[in-house]
C-alpha positions, -999 to 999 in steps of 0.1 A, spaced: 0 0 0 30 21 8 44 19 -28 8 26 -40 8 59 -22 38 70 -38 32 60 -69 -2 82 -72 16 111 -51 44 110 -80 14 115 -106 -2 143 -85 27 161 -86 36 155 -123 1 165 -133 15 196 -122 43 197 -139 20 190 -172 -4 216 -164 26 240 -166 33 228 -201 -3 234 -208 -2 270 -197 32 278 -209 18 266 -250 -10 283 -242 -5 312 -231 30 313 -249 46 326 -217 88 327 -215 85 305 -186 92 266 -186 64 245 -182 80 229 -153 85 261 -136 52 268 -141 44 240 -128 61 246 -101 52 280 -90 16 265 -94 21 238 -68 40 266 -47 7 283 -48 -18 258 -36 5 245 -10 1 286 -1 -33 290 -5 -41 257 14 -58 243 -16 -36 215 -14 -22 197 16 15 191 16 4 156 28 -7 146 -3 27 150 -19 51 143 7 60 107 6 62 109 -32 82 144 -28 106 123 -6 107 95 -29 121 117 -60 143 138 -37 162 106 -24 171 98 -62 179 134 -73 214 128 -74 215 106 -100 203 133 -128 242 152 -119 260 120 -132 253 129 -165 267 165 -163 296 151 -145 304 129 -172 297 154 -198 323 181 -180 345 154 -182 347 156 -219 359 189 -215 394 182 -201 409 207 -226 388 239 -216 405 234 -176 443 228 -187 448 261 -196 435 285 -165 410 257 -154 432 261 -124 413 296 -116 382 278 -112 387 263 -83 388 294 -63 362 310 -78 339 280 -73 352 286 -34 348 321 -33 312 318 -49 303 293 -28 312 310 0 293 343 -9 262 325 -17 264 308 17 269 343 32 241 363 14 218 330 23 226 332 61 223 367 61 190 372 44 178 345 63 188 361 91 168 390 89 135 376 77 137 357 111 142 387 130 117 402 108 91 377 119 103 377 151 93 412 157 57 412 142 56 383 167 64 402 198 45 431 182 13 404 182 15 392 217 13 430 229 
């Protein structure tokens, strides 16, 4: 029954992802019907129009084999030996140095939303 469950959660949530096609031929938008998909299940999880329930164990079940879809990349940068002999040596710290900023700005804006909500919070209790 488990398996079941998963299996019709993985088909709710890529109905989604082909209602977002629909839209984006449609309505010819510049979007990707995925991310329009997307932003469509991020707005009935928002509206409470849909219960993150329904999804989860299927949402789980993909997340646990996303890895597997960066193999191929790997594999395909690997081709590319020749573009890194020359100054491929000056990617490695820029990948640190961008990595590091993103994790920065991240922390930091996440920072002040929870202060942010923190003080309309206090403000509610008064």
């Amino acid at each position: 029954m488990k398996y079941i469950k998963i299996v019709l959660q993985i088909i709710v949530l890529y109905s989604f992802v082909l209602l977002g096609n629909w839209l984006q031929d449609l309505l010819h938008l510049p979007l990707t019907g995925s991310i329009i998909g997307l932003l469509l299940l991020l707005a009935a999880l928002s509206l409470k129009l849909f219960r993150l329930e329904w999804i989860e164990s299927g949402s789980y079940f993909l997340l646990s084999y996303l890895p597997l879809y960066f193999i191929p990349a790997t594999v395909g940068v690997m081709e590319y030996g020749h573009v890194f002999t020359g100054k491929g040596f000056l990617l490695i710290p820029i990948t640190m140095i961008s990595t590091f900023l993103t994790m920065w700005i991240s922390s930091y804006t996440s920072q002040a939303l929870a202060k942010k909500s923190a003080g309309k919070g206090e403000a509610s209790c008064k």
